[in-house]
C-alpha positions as CSV (number, residue, x, y, z in Angstrom):
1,X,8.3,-7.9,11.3
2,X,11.0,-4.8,11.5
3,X,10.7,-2.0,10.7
4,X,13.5,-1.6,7.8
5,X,13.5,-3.1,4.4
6,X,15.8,-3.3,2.0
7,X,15.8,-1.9,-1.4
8,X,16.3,-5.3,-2.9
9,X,12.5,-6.2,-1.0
10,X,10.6,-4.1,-3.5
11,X,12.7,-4.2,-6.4
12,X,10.1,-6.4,-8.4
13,X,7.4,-3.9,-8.1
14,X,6.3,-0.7,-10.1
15,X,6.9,2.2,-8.1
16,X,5.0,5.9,-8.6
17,X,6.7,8.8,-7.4
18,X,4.2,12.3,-5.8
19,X,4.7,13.8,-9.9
20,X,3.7,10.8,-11.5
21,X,0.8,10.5,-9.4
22,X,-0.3,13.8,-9.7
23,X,-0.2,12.9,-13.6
24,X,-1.7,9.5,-13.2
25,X,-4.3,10.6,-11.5
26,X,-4.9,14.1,-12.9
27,X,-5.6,16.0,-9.7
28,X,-2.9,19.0,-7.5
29,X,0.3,17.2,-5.2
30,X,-1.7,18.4,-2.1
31,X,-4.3,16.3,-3.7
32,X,-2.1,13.4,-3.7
33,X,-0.7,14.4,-0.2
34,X,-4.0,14.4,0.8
35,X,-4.7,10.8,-0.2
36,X,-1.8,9.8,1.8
37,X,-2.8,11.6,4.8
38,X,-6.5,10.0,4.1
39,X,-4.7,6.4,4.4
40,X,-6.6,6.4,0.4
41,X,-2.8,5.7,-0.5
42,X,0.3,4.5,1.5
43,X,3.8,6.0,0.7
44,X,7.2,5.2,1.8
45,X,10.7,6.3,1.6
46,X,12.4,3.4,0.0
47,X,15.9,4.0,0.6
48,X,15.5,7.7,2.3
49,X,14.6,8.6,-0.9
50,X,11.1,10.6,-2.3
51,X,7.9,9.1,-1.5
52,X,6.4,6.5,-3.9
53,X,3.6,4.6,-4.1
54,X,3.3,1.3,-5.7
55,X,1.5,1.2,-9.2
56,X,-0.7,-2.0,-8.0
57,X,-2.5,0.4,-5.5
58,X,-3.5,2.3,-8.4
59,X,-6.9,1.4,-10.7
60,X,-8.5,2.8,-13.4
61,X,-6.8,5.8,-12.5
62,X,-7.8,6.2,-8.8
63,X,-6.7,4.5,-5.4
64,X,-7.6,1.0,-5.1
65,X,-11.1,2.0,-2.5
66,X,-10.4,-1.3,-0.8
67,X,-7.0,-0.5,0.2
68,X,-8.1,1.9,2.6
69,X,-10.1,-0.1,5.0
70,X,-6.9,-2.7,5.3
71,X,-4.3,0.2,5.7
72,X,-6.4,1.4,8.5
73,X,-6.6,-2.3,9.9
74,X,-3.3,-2.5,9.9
75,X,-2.6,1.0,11.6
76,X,-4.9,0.0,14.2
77,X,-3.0,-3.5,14.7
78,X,0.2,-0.9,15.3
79,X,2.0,-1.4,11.5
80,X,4.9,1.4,10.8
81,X,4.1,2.1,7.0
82,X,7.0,-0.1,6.6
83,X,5.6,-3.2,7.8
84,X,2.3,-2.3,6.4
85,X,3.8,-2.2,2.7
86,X,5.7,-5.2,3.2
87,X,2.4,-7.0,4.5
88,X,0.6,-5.7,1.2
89,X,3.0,-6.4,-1.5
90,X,4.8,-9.9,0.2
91,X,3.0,-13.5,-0.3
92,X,0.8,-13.8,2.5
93,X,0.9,-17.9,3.3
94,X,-3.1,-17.7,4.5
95,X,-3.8,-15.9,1.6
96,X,-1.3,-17.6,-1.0
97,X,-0.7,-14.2,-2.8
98,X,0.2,-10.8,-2.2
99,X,-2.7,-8.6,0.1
100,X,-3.2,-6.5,-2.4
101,X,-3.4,-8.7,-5.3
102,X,-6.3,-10.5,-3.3
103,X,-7.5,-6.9,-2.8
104,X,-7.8,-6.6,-6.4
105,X,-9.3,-10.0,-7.5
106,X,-12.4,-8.8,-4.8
107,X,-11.6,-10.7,-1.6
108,X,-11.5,-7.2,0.6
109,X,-13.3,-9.2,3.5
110,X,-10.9,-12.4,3.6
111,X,-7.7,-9.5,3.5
112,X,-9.2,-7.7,6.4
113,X,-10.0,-10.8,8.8
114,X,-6.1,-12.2,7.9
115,X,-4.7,-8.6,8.8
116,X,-7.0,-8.1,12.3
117,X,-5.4,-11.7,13.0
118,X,-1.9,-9.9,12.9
119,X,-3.0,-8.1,15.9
């Protein structure tokens, strides 16, 4: 995996910039930063550009809780951001879907044993 993507990678996908988050959410930016920080949310540059978020992290108007436990995972395994996001929003072949849309339909434990195999 490398550590650039191209613009084109995430194209298909809803994207939430720091403002709409703080609006989506209803809480402060720091708030917001603070979920970053917290690995609650994960954020990239795409292009250089501001911070965004995608909108599938986002439920019922709060971080997806298991997302954290996997972003974590996959810090620990030594994943840029980059490569994380990528990991989370590409088909995963064990998986057959996206990470985080088996995050979503419950099947946290099955996500985190694929991404501690990355390792």
């Amino acid at each position: 995996m490398t550590d650039s993507f191209s613009d084109q990678q995430f194209s298909d996908h809803q994207w939430l910039s720091i403002p709409d988050l703080v609006q989506l959410l209803g809480v402060s930016q720091s708030r917001v930063r603070q979920l970053i920080d917290d690995k609650q949310l994960l954020a990239i540059r795409p292009g250089g550009g501001p911070l965004q978020v995608p909108a599938a992290f986002i439920r019922d108007a709060a971080p997806v809780p298991e997302l954290r436990g996997t972003l974590i995972v996959l810090a620990d395994d030594g994943f840029t951001d980059e490569q994380a996001m990528s990991w989370l929003l590409e088909v995963d072949d064990s998986l057959g879907v996206p990470p985080i849309t088996a995050l979503l339909a419950g099947r946290k434990a099955e996500v985190r044993r694929v991404a501690q195999a990355l390792a």
